[in-house]
N, CA and C of each residue as an Amber inpcrd file, in Angstrom:
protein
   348
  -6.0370000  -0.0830000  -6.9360000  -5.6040000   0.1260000  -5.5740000
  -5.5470000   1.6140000  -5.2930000  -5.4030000   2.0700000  -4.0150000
  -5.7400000   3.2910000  -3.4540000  -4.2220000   3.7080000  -2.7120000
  -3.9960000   4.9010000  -2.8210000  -2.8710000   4.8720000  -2.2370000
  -3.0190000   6.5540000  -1.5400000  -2.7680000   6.5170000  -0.0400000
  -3.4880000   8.1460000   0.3540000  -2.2210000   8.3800000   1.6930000
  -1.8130000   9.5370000   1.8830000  -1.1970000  10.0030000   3.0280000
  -1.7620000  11.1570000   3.4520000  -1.1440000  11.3060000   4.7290000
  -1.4910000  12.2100000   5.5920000  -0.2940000  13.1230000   6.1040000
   0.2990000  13.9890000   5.4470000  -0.4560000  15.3130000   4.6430000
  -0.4220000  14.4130000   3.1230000  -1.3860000  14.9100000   2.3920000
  -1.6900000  14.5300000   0.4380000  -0.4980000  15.2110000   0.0650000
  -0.4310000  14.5770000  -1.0330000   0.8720000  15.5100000  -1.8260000
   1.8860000  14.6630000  -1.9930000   2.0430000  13.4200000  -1.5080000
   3.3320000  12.9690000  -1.0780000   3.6010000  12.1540000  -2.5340000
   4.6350000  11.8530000  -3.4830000   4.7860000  11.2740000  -4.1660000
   4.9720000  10.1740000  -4.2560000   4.2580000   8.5090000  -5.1200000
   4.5960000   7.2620000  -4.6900000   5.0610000   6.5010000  -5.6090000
   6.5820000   5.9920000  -5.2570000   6.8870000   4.5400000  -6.1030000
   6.9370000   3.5390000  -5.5950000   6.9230000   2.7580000  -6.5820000
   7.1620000   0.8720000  -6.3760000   7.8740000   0.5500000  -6.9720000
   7.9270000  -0.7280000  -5.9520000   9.7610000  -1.7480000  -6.6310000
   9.5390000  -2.4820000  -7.8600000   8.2340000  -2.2390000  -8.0950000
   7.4830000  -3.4190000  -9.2470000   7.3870000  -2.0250000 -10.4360000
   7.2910000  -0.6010000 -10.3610000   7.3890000   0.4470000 -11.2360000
   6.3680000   1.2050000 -11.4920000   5.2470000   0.7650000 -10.6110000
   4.2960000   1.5450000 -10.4850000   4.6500000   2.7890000  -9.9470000
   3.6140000   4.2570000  -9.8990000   3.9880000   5.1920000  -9.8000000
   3.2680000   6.3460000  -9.6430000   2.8800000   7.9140000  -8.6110000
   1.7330000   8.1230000  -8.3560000   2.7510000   9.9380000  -8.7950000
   2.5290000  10.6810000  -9.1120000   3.0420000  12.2970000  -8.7980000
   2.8210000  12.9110000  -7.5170000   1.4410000  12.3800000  -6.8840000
   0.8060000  13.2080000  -5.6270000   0.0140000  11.7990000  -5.2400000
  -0.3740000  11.9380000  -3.8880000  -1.6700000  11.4000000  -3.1910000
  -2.8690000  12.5360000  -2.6880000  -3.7920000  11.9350000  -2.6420000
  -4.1610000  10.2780000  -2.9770000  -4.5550000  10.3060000  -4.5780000
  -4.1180000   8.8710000  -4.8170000  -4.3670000   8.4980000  -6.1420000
  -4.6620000   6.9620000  -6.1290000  -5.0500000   6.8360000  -7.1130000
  -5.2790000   5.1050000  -7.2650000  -4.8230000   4.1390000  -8.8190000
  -4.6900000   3.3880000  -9.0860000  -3.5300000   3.0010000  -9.7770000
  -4.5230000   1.1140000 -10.1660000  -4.2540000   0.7180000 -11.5490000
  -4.6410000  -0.3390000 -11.6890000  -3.4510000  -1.4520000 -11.7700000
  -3.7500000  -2.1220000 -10.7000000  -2.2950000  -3.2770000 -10.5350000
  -2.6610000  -4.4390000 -10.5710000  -1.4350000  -5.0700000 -11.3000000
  -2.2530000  -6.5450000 -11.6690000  -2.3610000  -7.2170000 -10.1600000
  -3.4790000  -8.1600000 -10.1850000  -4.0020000  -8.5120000  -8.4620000
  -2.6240000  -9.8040000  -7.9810000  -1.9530000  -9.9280000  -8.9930000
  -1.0030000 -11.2370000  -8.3450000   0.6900000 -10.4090000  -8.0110000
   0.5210000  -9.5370000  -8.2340000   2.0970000  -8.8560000  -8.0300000
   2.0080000  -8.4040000  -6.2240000   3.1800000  -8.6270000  -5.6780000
   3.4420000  -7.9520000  -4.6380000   4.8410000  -6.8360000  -4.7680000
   4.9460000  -5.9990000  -4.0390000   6.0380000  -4.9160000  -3.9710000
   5.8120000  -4.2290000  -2.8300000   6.5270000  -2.9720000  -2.4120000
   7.1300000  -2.3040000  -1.7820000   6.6190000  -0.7400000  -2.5490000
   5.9930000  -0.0640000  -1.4320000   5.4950000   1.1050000  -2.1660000
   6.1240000   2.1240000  -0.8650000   6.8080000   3.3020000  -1.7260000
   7.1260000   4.3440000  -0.9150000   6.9250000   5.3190000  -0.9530000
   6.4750000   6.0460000  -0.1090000   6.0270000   7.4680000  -0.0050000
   6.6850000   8.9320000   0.3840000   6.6160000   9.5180000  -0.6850000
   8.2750000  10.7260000  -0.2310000   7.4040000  12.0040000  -0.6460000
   7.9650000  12.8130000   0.5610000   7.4540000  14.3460000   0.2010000
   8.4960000  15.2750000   0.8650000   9.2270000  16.4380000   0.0850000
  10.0710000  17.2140000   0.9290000   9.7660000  17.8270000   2.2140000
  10.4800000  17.5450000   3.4360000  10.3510000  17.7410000   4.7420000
   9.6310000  16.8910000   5.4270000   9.6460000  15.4700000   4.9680000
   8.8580000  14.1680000   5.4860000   9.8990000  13.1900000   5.3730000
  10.3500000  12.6110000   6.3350000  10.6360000  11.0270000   6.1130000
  10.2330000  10.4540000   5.2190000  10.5720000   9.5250000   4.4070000
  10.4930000   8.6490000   3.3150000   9.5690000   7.4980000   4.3580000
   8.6170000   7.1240000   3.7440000   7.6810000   5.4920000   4.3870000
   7.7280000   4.7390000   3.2870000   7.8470000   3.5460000   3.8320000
   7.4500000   2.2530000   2.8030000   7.0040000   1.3200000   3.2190000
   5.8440000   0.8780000   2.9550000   4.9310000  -0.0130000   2.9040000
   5.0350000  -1.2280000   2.3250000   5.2370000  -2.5090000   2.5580000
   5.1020000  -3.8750000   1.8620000   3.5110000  -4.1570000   1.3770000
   3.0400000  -4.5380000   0.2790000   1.8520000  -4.8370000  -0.0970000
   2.3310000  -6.1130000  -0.8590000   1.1010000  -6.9660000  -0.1650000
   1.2020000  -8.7130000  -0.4920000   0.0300000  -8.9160000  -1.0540000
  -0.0210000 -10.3010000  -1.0650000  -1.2220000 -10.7830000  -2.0520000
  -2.3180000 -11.6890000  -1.1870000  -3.1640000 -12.0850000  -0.8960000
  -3.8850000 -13.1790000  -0.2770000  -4.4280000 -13.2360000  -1.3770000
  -5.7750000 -14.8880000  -0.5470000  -6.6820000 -15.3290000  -1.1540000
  -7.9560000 -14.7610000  -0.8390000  -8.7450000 -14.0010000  -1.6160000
  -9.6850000 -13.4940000  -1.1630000 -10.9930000 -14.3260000  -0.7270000
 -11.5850000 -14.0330000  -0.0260000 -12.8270000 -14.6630000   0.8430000
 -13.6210000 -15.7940000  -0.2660000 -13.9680000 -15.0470000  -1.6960000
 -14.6120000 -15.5100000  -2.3700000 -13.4890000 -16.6530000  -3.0780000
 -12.3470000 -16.4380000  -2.6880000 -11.0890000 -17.3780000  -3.8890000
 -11.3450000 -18.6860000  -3.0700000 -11.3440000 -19.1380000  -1.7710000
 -11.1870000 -20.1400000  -1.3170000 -12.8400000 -20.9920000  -1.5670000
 -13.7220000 -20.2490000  -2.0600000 -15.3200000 -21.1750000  -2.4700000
 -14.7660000 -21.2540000  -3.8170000 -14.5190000 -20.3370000  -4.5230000
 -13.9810000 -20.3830000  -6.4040000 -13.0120000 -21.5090000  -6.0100000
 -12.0180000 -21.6240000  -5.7010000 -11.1780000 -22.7650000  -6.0570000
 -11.9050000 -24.5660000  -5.8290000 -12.8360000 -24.3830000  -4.4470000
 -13.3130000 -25.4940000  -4.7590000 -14.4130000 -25.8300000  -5.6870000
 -14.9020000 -25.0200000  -5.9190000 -15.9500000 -24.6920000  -7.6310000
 -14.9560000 -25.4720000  -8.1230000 -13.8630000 -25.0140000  -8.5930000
 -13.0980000 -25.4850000  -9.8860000 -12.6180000 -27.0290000  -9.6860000
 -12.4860000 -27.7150000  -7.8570000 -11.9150000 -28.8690000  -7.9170000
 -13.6060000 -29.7470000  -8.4070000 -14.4450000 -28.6620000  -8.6920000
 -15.7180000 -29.8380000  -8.8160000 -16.0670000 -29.7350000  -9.7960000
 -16.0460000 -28.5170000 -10.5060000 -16.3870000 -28.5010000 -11.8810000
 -14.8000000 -28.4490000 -12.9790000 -14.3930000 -27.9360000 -13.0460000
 -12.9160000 -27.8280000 -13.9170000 -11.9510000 -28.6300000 -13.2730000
 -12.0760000 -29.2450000 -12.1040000 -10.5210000 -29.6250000 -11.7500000
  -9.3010000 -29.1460000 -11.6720000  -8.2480000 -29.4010000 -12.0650000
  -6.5820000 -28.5870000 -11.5650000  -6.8330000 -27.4220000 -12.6870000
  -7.3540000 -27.6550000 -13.8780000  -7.2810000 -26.9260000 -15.0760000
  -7.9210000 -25.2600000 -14.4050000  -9.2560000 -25.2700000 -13.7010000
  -9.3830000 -23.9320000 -13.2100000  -8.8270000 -23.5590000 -11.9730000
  -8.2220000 -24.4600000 -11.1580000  -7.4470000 -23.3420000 -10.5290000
  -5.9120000 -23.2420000 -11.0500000  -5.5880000 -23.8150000 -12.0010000
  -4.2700000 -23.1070000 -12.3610000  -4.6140000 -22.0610000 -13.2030000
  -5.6410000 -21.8710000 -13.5750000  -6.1840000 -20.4150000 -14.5410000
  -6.6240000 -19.1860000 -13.7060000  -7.1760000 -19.6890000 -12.4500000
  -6.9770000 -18.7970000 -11.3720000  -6.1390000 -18.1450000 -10.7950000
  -4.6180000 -18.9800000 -10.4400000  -3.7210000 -18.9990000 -10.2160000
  -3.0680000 -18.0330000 -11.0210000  -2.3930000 -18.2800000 -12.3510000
  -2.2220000 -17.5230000 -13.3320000  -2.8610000 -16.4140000 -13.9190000
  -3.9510000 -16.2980000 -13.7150000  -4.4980000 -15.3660000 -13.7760000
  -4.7080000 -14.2780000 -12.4040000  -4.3180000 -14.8970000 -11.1920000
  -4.7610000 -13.7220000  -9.9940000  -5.4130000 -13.5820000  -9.8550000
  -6.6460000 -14.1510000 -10.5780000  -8.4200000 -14.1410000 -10.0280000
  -8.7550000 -14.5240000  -8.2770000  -7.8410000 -15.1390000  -7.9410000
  -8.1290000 -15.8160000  -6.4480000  -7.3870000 -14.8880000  -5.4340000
  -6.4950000 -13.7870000  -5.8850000  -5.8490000 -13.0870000  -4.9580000
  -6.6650000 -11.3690000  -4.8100000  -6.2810000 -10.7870000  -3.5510000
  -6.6000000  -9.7000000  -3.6230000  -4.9650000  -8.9050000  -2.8120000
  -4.8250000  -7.7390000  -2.7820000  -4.0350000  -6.7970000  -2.1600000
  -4.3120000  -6.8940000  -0.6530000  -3.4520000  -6.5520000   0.0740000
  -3.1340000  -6.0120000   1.4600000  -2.2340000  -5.5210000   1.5730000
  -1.8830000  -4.2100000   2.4240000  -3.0010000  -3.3170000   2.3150000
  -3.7340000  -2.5100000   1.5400000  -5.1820000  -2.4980000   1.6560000
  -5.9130000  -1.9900000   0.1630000  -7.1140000  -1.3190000   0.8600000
  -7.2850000  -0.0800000   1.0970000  -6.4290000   1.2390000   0.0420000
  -4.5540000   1.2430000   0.8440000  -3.9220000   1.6470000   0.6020000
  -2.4040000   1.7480000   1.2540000  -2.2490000   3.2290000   1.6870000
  -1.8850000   2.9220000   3.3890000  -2.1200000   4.4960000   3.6970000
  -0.9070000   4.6340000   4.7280000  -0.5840000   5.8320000   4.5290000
   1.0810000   6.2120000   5.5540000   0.7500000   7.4340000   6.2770000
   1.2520000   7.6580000   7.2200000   1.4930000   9.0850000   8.2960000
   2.5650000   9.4310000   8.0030000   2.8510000  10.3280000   7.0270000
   4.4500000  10.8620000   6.9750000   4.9480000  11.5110000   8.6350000
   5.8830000  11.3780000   9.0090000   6.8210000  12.1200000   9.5140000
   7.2420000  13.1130000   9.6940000   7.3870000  14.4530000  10.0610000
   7.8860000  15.3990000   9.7550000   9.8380000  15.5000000   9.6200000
  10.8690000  15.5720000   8.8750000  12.2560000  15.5280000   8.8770000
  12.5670000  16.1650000  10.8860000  11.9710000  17.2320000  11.0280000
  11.8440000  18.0810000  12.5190000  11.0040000  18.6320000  12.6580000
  11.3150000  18.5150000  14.1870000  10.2540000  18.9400000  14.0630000
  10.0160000  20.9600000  14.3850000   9.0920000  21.7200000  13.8710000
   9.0290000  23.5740000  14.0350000  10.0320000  23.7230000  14.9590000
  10.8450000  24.8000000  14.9070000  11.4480000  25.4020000  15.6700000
  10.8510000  25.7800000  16.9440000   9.8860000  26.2630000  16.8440000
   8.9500000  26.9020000  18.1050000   8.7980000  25.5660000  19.2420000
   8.6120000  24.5880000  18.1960000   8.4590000  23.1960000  19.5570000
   9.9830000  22.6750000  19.9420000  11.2410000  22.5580000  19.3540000
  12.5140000  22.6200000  19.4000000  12.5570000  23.4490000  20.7060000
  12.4470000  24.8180000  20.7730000  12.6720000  25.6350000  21.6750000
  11.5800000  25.5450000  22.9370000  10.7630000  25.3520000  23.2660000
   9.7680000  24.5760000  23.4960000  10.5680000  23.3310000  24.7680000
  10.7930000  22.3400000  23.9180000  11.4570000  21.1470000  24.5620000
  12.6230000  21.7280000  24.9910000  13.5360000  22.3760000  24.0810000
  15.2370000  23.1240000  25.4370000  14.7050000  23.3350000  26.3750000
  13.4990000  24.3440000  26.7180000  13.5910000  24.8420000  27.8530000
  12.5730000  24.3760000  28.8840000  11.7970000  22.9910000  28.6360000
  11.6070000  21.9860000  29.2260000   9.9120000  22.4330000  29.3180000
   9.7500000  23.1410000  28.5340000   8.1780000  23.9770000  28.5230000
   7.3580000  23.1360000  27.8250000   6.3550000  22.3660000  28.0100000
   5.0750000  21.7930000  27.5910000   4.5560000  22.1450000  26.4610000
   4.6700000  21.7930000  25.1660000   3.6560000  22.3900000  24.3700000
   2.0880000  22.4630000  23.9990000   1.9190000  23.9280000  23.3210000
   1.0170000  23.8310000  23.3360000  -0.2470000  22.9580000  22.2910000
């Protein structure tokens, strides 16, 4: 999986313990886990992202493969195995925030002046 912000740099954890120093980076996660990934960089709001699991395009033809050739036996190996799922969202991407915003635009808005 892909994990990228806007500004780079931003550091990322998950509730599951995955873990990035900087973005963008990318990370090998098992395809059946879901979590909560957050993105923190000093003078940015903290973001967090939910990432879930579906069935990918090709999982819903594979599973009936298996009710015709393997029966329950391959899709519970699918299943268990996460072969039939993929990530969303994939790559995982955030707009940090700024904490405030420049002084110059602060002063800016007091005095009811338009920025530039």
């Amino acid at each position: 999986m892909a994990f990228q912000t806007e500004p780079p740099g931003a550091m990322m954890t998950s509730t599951k313990g995955y873990a990035c120093p900087a973005t963008p980076c990318s990370l090998d996660v098992d395809r059946s886990d879901e979590f909560d990934v957050t993105f923190a960089k000093p003078g940015f709001r903290p973001e967090t992202i939910p990432v879930r699991t579906k069935v990918v395009g090709t999982g819903a033809a594979g599973m009936a493969g298996n009710v015709i050739a393997g029966g329950i036996i391959g899709i519970g190996v699918d299943a268990a195995t996460g072969a039939a799922f993929d990530h969303f969202p994939n790559p995982v991407v955030a707009t940090l925030v700024p904490d405030s915003l420049p002084s110059a635009q602060r002063e800016r808005r007091r005095r009811g002046k338009p920025g530039v």
